[in-house]
NULOBA-700777 format. One record per residue: residue in one letter; x, z, y of N, C-alpha, C, O in turn. Coordinates in steps of 0.05 Angstrom, whole numbers, padded with zeros to 5 digits, always signed. Atoms other than C-alpha are relative to their C-alpha. Example, Ala and Ser with C-alpha at 12.3 -4.5 7.8 and 13.67 -1.06 7.14 Angstrom:
BEGIN
A+00018+00000-00024+00246+00156-00090+00018+00000+00024+00039+00013+00024S-00016-00001-00024+00273+00143-00021-00015+00014+00022-00005+00018+00044
***
This chain:
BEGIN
X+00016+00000-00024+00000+00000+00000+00017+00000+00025+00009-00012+00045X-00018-00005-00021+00058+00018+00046+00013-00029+00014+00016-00033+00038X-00004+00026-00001+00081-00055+00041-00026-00018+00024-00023-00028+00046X+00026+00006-00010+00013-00077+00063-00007+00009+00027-00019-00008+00041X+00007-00010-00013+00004-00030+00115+00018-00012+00020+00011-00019+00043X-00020+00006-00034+00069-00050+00158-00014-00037-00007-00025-00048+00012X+00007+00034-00019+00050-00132+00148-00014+00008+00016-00007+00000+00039X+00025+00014-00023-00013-00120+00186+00011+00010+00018+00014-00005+00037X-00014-00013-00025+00024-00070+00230+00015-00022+00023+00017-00024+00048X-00025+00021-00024+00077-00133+00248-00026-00018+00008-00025-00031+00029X+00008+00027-00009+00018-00180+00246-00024+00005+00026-00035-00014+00038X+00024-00014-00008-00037-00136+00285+00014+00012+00033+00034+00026+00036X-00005-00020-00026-00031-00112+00359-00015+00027-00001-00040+00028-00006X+00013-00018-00005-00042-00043+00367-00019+00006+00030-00009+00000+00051X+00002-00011-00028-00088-00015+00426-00013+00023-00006-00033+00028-00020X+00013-00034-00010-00094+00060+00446-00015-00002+00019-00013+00015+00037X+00031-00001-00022-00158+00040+00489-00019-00011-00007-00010-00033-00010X+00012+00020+00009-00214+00008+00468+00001-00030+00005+00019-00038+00019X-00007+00021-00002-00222-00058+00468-00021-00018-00015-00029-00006-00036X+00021+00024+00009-00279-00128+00448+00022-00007-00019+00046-00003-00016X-00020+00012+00028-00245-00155+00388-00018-00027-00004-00040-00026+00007X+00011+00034+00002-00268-00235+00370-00024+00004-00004-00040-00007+00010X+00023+00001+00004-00326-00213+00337-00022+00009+00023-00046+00003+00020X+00013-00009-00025-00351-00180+00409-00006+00019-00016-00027+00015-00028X+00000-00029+00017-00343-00109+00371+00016+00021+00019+00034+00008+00028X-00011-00013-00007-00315-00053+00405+00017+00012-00016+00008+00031-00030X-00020-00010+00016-00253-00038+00372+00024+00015+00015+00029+00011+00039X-00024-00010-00015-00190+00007+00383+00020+00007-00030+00010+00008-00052X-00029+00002+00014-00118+00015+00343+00005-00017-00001+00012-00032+00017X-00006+00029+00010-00111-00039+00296-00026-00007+00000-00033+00012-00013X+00030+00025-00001-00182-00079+00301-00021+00019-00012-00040+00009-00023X+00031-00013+00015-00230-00015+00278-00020+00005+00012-00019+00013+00035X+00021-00003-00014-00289-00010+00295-00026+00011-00010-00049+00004-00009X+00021-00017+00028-00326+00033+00248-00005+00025+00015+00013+00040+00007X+00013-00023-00023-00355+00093+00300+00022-00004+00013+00040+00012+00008X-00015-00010-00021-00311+00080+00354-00022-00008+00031-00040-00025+00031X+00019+00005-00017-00346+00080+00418+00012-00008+00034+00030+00006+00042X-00017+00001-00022-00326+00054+00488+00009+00015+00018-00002+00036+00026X-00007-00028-00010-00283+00085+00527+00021+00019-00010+00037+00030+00004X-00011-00020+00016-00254+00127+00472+00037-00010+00003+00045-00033+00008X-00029+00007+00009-00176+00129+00462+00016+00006-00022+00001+00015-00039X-00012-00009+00026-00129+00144+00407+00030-00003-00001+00044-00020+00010X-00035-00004+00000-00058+00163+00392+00014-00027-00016+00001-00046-00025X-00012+00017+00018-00010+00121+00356-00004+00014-00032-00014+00003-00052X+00009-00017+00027-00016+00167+00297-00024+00005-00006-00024+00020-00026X+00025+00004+00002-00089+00164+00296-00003-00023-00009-00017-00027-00029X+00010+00027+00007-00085+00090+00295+00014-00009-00033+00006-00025-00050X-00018+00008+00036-00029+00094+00228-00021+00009-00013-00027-00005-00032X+00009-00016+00024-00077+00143+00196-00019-00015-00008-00019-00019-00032X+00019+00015+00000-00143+00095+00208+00011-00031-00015-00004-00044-00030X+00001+00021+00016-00103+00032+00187+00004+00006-00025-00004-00010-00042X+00002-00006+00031-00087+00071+00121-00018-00007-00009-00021-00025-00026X+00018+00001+00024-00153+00089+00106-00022-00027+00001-00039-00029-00018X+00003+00022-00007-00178+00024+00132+00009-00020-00030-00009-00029-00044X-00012+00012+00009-00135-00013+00088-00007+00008-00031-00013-00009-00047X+00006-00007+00024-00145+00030+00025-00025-00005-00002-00030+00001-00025X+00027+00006+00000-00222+00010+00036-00004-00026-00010-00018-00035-00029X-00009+00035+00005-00201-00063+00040+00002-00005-00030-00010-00021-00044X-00015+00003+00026-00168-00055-00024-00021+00006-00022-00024-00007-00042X+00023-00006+00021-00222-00027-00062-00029-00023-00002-00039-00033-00023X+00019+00025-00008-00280-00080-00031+00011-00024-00007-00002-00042-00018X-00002+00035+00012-00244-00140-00046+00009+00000-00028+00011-00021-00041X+00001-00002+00031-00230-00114-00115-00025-00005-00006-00028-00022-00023X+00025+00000+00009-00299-00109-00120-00012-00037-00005-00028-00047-00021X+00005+00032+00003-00297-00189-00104+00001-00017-00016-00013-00035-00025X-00015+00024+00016-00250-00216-00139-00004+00007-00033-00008+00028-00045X-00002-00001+00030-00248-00238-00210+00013-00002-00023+00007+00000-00047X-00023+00006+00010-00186-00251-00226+00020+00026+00021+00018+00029+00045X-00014-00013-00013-00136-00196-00211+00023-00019+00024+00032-00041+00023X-00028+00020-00022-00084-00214-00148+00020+00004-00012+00017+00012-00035X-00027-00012+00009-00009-00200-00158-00001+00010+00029-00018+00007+00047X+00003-00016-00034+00017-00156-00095+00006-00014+00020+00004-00004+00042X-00005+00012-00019+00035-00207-00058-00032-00019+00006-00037-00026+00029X+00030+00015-00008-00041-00246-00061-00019+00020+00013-00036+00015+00031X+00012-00024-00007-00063-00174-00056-00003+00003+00032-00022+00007+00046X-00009-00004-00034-00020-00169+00017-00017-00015+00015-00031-00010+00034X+00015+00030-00018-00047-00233+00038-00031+00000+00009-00042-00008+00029X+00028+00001+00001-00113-00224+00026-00011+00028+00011-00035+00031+00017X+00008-00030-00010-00114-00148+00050-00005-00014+00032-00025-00022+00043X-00007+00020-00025-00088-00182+00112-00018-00012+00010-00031+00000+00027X+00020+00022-00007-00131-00235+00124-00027+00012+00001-00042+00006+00020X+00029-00011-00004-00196-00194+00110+00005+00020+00014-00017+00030+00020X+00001-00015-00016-00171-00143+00151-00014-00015+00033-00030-00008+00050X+00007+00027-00036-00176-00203+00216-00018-00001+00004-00028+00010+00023X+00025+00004+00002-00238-00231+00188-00028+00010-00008-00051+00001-00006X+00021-00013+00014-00274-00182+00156-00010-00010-00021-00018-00033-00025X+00023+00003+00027-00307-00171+00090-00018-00020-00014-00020-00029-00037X+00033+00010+00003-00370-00202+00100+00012-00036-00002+00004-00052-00019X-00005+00034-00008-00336-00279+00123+00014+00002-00029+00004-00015-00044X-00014+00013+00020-00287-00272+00060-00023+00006-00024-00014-00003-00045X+00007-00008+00023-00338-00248+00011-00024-00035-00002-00039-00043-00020X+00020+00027+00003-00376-00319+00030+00022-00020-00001+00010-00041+00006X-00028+00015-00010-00306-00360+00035-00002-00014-00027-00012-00008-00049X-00012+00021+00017-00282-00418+00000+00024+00015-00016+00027+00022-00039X-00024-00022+00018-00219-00378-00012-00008+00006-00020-00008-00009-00039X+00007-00010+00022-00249-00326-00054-00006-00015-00022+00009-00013-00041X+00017+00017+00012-00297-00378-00091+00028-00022-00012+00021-00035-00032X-00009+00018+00008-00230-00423-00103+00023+00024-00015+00037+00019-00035X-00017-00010+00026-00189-00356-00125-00001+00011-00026+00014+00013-00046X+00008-00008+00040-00242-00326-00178+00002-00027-00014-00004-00026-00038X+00005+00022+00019-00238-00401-00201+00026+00002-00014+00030-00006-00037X-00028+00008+00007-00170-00397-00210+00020-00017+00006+00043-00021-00001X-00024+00024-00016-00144-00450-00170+00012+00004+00027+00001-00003+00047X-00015-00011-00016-00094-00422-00128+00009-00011+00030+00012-00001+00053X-00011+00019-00019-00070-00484-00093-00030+00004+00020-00031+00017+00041X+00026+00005-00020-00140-00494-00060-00005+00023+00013-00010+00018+00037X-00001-00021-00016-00146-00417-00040+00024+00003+00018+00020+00016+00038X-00021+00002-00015-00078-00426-00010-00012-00005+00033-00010+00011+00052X+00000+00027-00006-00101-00483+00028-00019+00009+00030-00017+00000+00053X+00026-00007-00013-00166-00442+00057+00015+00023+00027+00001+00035+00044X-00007-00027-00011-00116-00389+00095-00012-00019+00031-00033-00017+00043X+00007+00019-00025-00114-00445+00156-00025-00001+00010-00029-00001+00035X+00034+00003-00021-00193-00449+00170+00005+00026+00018+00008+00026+00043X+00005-00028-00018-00193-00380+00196+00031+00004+00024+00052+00018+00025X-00024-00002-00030-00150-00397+00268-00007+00001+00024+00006-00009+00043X+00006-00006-00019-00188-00376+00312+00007+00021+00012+00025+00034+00003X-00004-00033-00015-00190-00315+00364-00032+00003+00007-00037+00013+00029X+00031+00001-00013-00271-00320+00368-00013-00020+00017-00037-00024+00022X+00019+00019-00021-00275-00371+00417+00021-00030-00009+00012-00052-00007X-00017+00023+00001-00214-00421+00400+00026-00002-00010+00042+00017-00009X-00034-00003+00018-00151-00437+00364+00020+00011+00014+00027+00002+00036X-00020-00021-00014-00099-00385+00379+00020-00008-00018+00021-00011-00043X-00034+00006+00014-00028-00402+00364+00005+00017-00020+00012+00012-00043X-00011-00028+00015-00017-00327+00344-00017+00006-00022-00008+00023-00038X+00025+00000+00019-00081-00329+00299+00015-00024-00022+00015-00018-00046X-00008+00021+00014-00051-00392+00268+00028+00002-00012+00034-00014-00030X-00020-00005+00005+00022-00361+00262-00004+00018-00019+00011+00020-00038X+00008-00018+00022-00018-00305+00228-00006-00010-00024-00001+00002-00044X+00018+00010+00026-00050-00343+00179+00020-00021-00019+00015-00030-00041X-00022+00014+00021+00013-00382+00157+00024+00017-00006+00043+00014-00020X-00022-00028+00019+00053-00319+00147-00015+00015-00021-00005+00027-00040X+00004-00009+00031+00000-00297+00102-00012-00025-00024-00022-00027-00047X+00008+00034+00023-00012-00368+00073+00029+00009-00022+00028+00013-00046X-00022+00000+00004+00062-00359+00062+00005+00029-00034+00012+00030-00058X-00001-00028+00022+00058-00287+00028-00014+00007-00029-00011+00022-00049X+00026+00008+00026+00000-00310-00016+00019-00013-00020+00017-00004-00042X-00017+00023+00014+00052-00364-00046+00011+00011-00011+00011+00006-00035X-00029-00020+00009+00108-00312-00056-00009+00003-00037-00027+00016-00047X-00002-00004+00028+00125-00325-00135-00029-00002-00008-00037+00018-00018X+00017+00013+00007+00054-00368-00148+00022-00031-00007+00040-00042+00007X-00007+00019+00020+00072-00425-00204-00004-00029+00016-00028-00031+00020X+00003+00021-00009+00074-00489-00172-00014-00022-00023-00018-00046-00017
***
């Protein structure tokens, strides 16, 4: 999990203030927004402790998805990525639907749709999504 936790850390801006996140959500740390309310603030050590249990949530919900175990590196990727987009978009996703199939290459393939920032293609959204396209790959069979 520790692995997991610093990618999103490098790939995730923190903010100790609240903050609209793409979905027009009121979020604060890394992107939570599960009772936080505007206004509110939070430490840096508030925000490690929330992407933990954040993350260990992740981990358990998209187990619940998938049908095919990940390895830790599809695991990262995909923690990752549903951390951005949330749950709900990957649990309807081509991705998923092409990794319980088993075809890897095509879930690969799917990291790229999701490059937005909510309103429009973001470089940094697109730099994100090919470092975990990238991480997904790590020691997958060509």
């Amino acid at each position: 999990m520790k692995l997991i936790i610093e990618t999103i850390k490098d790939l995730t801006p923190v903010s100790l203030v609240t903050y609209t996140n793409k979905e027009g959500k009121i979020a604060l740390g890394y992107n939570r927004t599960l009772g936080i309310y505007n206004g509110q603030e939070v430490t840096q050590e508030e925000a490690d402790k929330w992407l933990a249990s954040d993350v260990f949530a992740l981990h358990k919900a998209i187990g619940s998805l998938l049908t095919v175990k990940p390895n830790k590196n599809q695991e990262r990727a995909l923690i990752s990525l549903v951390h951005d987009i949330g749950l709900d978009t990957f649990s309807k996703s081509e991705l998923r639907r092409h990794f319980n199939n088993g075809n890897l290459m095509l879930a690969s393939s799917e990291f790229k749709i999701y490059n937005t920032n909510g309103r429009a293609v973001s470089v940094a959204v697109v730099r994100r999504r090919q470092i975990e396209q990238n991480i997904f790959n790590l020691g997958v069979a060509e």
